[in-house]
C-alpha positions as CSV (number, residue, x, y, z in Angstrom):
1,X,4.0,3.0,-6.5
2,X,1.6,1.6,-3.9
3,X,-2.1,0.8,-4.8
4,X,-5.0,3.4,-3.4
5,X,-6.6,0.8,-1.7
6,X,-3.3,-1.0,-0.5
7,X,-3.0,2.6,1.3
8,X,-6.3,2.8,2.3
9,X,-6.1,-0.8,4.2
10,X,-2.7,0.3,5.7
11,X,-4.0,3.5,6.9
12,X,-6.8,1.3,8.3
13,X,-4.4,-0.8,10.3
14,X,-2.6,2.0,11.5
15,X,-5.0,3.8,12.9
16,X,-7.8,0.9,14.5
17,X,-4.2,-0.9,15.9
18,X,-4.0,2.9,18.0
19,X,-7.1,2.3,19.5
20,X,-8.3,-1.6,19.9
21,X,-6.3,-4.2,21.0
22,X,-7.6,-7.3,18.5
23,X,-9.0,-6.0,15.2
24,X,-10.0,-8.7,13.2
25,X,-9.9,-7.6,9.5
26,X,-11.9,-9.8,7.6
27,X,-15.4,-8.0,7.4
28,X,-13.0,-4.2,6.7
29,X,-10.7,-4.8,4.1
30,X,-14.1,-6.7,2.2
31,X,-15.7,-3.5,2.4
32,X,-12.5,-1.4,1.4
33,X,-13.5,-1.5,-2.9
34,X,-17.4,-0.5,-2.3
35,X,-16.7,1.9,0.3
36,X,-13.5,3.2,-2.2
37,X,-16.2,3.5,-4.9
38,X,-18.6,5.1,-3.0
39,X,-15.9,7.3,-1.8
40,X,-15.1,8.4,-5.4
41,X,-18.3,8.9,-6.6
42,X,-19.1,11.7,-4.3
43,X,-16.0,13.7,-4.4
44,X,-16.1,13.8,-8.5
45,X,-18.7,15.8,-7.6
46,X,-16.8,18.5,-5.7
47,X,-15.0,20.8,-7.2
48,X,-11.8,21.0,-5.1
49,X,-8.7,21.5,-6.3
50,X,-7.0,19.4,-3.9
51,X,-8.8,16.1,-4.8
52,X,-7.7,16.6,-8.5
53,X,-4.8,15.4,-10.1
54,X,-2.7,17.6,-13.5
55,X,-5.6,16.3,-15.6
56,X,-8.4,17.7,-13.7
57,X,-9.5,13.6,-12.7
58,X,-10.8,13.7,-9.2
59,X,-7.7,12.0,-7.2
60,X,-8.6,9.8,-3.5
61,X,-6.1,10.9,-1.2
62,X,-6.2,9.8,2.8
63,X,-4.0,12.6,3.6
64,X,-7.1,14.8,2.7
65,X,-9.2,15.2,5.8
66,X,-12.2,15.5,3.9
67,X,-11.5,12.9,1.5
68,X,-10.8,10.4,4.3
69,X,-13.8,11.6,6.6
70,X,-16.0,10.9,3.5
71,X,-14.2,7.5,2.9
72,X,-14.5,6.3,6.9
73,X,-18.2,7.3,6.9
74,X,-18.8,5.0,3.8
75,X,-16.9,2.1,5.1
76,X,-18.8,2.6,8.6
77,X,-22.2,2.2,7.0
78,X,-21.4,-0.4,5.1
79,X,-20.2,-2.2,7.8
80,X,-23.1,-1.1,10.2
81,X,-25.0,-2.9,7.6
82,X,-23.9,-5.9,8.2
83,X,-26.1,-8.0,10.5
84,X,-28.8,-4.6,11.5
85,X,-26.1,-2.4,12.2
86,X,-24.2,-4.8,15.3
87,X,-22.4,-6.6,13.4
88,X,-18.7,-4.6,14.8
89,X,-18.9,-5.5,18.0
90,X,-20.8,-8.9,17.9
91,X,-18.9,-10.5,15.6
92,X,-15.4,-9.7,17.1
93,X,-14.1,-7.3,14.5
94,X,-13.2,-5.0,17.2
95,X,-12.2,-5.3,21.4
């Protein structure tokens, strides 16, 4: 079985690949775990069926909309943070 946050970075690729010609991965996938946690933290909070496993656990799941909306706005900020918020563009992560 693949890893959550194996998933998460693939998922990633997948879908920056679509729209930027050179992503440079280096500042991303070191924000993938605090951005996962972050992630986490706020849906065991909901009460939605759909993010819970048999046992009731809250579950991650990037096929979830909301779950992945959630997740991308937590990996955005973090990475906004970097450098006062420029750091995407100026350091070449994304062109």
């Amino acid at each position: 079985m693949i890893d959550v946050k194996e998933e998460i970075v693939k998922q990633l690729k997948l879908q920056l690949n679509n729209f930027f010609v050179s992503v440079n991965f280096y500042y991303i996938v070191s924000c993938v775990d605090e951005a996962y946690q972050q992630c986490m933290e706020s849906i065991s909070k909901l009460n939605d069926k759909h993010l819970k496993n048999n046992e009731g656990l809250s579950e991650f799941s990037i096929y979830h909309s909301g779950c992945w909306a959630v997740y991308l706005y937590y990996l955005s900020n973090l990475l906004g943070e970097y450098g006062g918020g420029g750091i995407v563009c100026r350091a070449g992560i994304l062109s």
